[in-house]
PDB file as gemmi writes it, atoms N, CA and C in Angstrom:
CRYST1    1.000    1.000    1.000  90.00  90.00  90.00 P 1                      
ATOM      1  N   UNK A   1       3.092   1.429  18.563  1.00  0.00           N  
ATOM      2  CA  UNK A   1       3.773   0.669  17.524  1.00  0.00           C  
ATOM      3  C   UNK A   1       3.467  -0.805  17.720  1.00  0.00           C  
ATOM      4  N   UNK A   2       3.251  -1.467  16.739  1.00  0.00           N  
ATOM      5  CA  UNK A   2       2.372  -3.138  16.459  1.00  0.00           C  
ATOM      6  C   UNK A   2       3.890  -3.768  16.841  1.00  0.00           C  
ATOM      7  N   UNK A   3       5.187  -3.576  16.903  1.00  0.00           N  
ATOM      8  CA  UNK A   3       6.238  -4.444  16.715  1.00  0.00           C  
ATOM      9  C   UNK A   3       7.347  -4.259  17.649  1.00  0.00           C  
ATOM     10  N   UNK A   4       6.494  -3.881  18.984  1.00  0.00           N  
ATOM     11  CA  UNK A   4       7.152  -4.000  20.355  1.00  0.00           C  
ATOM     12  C   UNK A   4       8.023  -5.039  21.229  1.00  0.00           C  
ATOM     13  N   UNK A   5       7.293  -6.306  20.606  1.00  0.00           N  
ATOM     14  CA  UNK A   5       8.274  -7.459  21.181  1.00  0.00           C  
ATOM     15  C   UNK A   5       8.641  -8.133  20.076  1.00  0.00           C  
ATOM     16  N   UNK A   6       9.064  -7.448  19.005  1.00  0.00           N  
ATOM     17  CA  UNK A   6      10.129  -7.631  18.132  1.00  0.00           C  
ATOM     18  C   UNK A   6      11.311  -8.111  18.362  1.00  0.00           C  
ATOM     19  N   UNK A   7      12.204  -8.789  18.114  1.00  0.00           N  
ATOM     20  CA  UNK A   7      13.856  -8.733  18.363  1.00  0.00           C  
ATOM     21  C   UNK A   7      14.545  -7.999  17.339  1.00  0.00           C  
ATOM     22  N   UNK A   8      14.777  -7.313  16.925  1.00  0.00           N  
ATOM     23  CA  UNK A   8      15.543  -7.213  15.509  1.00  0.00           C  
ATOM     24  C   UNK A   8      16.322  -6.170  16.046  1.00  0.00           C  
ATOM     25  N   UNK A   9      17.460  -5.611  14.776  1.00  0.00           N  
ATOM     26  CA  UNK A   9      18.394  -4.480  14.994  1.00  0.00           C  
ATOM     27  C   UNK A   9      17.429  -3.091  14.875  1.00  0.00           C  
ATOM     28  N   UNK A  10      17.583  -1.862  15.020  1.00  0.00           N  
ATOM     29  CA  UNK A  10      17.340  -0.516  14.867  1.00  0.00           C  
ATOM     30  C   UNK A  10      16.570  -0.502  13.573  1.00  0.00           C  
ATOM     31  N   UNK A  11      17.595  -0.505  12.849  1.00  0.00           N  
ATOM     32  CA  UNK A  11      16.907  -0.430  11.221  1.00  0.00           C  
ATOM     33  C   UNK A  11      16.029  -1.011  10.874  1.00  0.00           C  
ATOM     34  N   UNK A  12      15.760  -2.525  11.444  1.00  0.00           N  
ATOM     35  CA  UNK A  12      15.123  -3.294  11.047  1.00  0.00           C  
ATOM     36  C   UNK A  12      13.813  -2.773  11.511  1.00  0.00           C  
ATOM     37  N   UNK A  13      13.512  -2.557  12.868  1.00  0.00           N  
ATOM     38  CA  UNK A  13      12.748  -1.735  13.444  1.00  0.00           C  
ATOM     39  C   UNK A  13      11.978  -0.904  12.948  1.00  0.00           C  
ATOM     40  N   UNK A  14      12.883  -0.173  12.439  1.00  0.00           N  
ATOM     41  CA  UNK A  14      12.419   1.236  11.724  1.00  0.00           C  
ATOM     42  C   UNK A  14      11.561   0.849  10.417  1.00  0.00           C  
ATOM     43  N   UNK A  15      12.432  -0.102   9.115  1.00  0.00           N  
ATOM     44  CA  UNK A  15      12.142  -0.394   8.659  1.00  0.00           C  
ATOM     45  C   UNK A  15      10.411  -0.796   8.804  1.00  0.00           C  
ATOM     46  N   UNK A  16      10.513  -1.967   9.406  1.00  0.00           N  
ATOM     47  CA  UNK A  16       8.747  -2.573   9.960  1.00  0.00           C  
ATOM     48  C   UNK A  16       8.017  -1.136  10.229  1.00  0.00           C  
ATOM     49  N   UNK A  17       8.333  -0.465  11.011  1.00  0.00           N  
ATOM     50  CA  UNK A  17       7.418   0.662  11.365  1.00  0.00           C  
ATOM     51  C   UNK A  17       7.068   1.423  10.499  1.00  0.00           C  
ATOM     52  N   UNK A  18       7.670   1.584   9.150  1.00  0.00           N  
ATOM     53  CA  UNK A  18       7.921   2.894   8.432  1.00  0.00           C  
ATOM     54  C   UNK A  18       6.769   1.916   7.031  1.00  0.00           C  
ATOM     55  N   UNK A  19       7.094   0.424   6.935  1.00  0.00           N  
ATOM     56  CA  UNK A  19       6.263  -0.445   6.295  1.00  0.00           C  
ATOM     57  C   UNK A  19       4.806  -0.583   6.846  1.00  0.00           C  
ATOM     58  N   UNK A  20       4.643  -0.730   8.342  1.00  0.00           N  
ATOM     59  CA  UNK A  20       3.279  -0.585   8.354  1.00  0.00           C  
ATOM     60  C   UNK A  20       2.975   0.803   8.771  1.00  0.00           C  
ATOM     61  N   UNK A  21       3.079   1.724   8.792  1.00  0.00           N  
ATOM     62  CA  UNK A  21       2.240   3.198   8.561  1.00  0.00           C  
ATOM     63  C   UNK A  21       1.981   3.283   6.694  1.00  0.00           C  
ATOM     64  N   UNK A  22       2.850   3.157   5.951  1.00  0.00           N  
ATOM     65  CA  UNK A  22       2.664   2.833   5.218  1.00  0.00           C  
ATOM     66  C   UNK A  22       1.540   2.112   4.299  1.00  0.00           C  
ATOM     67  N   UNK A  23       1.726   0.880   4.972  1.00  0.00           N  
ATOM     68  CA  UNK A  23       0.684  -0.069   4.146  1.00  0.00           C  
ATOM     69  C   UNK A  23      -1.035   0.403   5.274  1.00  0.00           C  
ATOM     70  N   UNK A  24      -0.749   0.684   6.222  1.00  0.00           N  
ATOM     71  CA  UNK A  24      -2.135   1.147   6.761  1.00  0.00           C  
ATOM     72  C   UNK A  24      -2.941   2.335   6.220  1.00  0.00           C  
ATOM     73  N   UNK A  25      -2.031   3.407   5.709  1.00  0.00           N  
ATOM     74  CA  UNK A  25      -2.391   4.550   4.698  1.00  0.00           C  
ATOM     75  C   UNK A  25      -2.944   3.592   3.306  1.00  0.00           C  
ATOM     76  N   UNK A  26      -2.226   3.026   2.879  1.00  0.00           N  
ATOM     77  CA  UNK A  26      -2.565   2.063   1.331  1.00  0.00           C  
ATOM     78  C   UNK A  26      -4.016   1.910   2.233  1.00  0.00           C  
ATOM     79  N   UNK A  27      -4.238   0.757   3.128  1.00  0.00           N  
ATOM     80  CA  UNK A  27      -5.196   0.161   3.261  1.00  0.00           C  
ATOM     81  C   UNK A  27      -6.142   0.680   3.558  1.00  0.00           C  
ATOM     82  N   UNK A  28      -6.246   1.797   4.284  1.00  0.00           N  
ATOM     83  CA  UNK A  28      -7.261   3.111   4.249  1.00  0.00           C  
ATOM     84  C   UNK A  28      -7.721   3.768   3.028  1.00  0.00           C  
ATOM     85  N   UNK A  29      -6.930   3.811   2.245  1.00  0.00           N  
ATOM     86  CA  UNK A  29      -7.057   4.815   0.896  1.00  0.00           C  
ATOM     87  C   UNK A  29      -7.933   3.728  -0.010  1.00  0.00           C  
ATOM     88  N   UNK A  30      -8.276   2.406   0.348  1.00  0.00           N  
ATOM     89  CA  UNK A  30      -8.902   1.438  -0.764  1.00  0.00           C  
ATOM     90  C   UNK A  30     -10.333   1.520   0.241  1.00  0.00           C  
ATOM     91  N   UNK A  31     -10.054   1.148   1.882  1.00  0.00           N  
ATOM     92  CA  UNK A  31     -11.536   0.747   2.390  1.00  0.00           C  
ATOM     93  C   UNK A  31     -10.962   1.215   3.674  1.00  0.00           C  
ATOM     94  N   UNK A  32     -11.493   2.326   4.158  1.00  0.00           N  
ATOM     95  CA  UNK A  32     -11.473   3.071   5.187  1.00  0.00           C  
ATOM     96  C   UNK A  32     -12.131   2.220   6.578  1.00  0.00           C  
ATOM     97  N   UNK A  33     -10.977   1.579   7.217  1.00  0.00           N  
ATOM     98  CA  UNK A  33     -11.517   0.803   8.074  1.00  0.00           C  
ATOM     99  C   UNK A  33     -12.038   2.047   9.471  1.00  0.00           C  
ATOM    100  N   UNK A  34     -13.388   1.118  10.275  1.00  0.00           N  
ATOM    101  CA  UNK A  34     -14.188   1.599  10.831  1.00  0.00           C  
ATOM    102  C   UNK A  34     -13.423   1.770  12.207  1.00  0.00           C  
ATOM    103  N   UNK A  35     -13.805   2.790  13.419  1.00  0.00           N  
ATOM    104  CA  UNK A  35     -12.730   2.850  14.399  1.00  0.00           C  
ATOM    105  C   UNK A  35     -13.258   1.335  15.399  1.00  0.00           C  
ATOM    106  N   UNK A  36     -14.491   0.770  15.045  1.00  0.00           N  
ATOM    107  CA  UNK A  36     -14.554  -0.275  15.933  1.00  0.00           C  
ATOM    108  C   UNK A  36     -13.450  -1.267  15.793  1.00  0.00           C  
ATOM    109  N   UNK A  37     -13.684  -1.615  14.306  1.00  0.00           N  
ATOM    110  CA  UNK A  37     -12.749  -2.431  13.694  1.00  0.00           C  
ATOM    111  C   UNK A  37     -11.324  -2.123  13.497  1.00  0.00           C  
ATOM    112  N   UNK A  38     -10.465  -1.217  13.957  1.00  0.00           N  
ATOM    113  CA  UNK A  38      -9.491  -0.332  13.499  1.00  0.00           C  
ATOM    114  C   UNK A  38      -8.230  -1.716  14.549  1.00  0.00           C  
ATOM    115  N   UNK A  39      -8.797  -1.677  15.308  1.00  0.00           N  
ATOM    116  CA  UNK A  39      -7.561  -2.867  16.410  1.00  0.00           C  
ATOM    117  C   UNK A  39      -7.376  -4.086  16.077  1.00  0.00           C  
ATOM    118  N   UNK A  40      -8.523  -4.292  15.600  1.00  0.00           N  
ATOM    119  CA  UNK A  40      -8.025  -6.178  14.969  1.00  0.00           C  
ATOM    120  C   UNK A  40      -7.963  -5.863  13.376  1.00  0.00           C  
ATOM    121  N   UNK A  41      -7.537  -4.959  12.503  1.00  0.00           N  
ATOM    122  CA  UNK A  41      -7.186  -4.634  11.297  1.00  0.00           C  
ATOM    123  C   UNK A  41      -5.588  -4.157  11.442  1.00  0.00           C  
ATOM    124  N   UNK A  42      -5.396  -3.515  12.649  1.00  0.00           N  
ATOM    125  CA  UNK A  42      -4.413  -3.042  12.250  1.00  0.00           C  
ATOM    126  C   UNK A  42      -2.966  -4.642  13.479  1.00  0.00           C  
ATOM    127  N   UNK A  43      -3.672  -5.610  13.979  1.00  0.00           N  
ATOM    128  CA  UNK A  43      -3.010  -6.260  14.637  1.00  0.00           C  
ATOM    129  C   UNK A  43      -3.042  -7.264  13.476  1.00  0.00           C  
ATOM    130  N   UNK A  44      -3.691  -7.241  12.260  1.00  0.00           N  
ATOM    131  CA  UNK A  44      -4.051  -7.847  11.322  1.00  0.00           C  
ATOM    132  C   UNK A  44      -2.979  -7.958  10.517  1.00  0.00           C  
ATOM    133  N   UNK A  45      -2.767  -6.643  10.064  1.00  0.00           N  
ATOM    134  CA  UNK A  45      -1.788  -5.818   8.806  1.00  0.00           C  
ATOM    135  C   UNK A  45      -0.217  -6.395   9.535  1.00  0.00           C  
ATOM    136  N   UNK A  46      -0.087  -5.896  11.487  1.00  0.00           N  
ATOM    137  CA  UNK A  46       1.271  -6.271  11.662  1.00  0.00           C  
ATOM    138  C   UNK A  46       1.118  -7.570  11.388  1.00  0.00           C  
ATOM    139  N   UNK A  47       0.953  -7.955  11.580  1.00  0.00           N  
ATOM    140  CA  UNK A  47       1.212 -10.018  11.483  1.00  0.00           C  
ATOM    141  C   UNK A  47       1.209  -9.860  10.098  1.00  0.00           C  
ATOM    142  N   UNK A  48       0.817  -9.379   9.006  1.00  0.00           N  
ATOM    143  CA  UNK A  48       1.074  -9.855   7.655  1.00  0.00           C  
ATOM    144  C   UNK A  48       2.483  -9.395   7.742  1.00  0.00           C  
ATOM    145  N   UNK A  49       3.105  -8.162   7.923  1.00  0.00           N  
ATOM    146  CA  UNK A  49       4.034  -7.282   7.563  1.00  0.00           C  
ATOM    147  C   UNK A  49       5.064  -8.791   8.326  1.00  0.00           C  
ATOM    148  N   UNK A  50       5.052  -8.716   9.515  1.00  0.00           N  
ATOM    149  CA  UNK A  50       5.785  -9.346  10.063  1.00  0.00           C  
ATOM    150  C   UNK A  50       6.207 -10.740   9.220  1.00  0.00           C  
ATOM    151  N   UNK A  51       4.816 -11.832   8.696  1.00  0.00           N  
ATOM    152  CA  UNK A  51       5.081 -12.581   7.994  1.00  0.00           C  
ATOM    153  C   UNK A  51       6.005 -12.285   6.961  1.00  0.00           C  
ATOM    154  N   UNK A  52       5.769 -11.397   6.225  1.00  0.00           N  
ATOM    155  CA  UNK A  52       6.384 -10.659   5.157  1.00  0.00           C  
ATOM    156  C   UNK A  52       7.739 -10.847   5.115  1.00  0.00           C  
ATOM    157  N   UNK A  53       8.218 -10.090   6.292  1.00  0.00           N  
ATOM    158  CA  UNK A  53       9.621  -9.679   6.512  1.00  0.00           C  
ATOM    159  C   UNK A  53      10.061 -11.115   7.010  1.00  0.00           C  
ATOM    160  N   UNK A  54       9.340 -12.202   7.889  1.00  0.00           N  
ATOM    161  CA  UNK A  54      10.516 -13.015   7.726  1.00  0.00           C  
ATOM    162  C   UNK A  54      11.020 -14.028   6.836  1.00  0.00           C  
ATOM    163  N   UNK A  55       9.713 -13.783   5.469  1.00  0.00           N  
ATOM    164  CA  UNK A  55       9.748 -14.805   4.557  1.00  0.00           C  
ATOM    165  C   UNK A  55      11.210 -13.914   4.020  1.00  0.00           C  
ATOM    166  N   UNK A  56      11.249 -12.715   3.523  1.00  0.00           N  
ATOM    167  CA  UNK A  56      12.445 -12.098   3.058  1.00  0.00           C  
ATOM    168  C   UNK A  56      12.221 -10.824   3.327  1.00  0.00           C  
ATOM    169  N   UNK A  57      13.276 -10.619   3.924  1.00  0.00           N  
ATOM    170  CA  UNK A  57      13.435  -8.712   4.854  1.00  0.00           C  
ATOM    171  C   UNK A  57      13.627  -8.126   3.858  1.00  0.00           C  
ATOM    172  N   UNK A  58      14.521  -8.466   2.857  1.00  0.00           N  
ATOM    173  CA  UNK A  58      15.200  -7.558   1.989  1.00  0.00           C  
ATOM    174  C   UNK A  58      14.366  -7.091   0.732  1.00  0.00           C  
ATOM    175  N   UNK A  59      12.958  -7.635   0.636  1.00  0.00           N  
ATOM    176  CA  UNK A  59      11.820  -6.799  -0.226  1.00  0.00           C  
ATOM    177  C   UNK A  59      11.035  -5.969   0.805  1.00  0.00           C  
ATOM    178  N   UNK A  60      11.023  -4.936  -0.235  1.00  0.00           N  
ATOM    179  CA  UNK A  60       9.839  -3.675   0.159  1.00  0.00           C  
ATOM    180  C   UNK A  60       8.673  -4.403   0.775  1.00  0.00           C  
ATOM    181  N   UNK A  61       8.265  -3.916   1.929  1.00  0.00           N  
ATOM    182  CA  UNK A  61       6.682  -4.640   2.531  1.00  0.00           C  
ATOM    183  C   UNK A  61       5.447  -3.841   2.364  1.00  0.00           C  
ATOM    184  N   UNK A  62       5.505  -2.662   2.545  1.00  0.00           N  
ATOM    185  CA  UNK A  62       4.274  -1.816   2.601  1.00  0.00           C  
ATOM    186  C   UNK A  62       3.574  -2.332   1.224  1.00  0.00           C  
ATOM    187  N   UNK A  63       3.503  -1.815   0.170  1.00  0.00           N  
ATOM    188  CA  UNK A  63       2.760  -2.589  -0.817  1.00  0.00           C  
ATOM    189  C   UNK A  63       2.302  -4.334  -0.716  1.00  0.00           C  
ATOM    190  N   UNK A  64       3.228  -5.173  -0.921  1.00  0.00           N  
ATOM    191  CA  UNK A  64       3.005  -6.241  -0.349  1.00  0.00           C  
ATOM    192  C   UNK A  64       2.205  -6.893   0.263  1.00  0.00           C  
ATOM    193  N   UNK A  65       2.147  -5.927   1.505  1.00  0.00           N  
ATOM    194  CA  UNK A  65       1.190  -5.567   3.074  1.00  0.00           C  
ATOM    195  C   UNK A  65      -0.102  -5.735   2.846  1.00  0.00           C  
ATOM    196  N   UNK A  66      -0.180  -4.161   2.424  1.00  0.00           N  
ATOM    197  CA  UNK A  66      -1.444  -4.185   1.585  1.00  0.00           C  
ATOM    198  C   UNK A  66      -2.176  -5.359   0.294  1.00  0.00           C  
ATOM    199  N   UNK A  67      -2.013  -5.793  -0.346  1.00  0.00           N  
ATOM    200  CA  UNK A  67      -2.166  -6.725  -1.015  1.00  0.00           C  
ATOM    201  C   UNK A  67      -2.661  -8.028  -0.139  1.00  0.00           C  
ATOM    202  N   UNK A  68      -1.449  -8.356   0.231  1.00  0.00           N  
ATOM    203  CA  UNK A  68      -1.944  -9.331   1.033  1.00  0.00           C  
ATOM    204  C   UNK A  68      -3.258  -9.647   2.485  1.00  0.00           C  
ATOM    205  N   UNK A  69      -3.230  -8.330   2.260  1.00  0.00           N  
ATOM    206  CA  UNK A  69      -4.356  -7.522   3.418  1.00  0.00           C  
ATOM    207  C   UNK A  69      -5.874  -8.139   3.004  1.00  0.00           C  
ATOM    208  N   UNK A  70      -6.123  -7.010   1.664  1.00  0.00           N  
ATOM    209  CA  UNK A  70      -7.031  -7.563   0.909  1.00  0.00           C  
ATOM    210  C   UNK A  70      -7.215  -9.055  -0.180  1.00  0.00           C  
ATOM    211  N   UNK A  71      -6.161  -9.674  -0.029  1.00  0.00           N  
ATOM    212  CA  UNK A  71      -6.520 -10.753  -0.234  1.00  0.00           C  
ATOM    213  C   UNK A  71      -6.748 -12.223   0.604  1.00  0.00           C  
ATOM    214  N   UNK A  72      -6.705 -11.317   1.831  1.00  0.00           N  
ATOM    215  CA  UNK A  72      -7.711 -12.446   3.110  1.00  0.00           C  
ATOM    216  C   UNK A  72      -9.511 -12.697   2.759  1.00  0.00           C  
ATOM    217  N   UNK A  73      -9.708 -13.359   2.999  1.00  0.00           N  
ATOM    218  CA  UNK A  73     -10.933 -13.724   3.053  1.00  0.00           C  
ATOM    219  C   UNK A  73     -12.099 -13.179   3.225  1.00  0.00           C  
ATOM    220  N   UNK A  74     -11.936 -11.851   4.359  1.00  0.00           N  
ATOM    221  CA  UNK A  74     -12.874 -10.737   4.545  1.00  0.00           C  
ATOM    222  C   UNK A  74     -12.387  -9.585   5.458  1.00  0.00           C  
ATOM    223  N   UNK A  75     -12.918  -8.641   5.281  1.00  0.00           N  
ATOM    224  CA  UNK A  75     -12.633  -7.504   5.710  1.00  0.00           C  
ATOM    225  C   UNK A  75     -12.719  -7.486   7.220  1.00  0.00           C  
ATOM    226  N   UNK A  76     -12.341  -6.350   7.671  1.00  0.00           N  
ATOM    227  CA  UNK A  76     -12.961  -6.544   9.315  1.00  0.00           C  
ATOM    228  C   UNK A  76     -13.938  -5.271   9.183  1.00  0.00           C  
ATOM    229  N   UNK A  77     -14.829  -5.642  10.131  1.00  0.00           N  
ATOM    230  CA  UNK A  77     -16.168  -4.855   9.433  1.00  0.00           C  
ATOM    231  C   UNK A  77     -16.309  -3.887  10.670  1.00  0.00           C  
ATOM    232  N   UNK A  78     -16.703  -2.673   9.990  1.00  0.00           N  
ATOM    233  CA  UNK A  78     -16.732  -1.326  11.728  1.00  0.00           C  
ATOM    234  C   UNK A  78     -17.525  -1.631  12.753  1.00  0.00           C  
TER     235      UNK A  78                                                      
END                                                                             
């Protein structure tokens, strides 16, 4: 799990976790990242999610996630 030295409550927890499996399925299903590239994509995605949630917890992230994924600058390449 990307959100180990997290602080947050249970839910919140859960929440993040349940947002990035989520948005990593989205982000697979558009561009099937490569297993070289799979660790700095997916340390990628938490830091967006994370951004995400502390701009405002209380919107949905997985979509979001994704979006904001692909609208970085470039992909991470396999």
């Amino acid at each position: 799990m990307p959100f180990r030295s997290i602080v947050a409550e249970p839910h919140e927890l859960a929440k993040l976790a349940n947002a990035f499996d989520a948005a990593w399925i989205g982000v697979n299903s558009v561009h099937t990242i490569g297993r070289v590239a799979q660790k700095r994509a997916r340390s990628r995605l938490a830091a967006i999610i994370l951004e995400l949630w502390r701009e405002d917890p209380s919107l949905p992230l997985g979509g979001r996630a994704v979006d904001r994924f692909f609208a970085g600058d470039r992909l991470p390449q396999p």
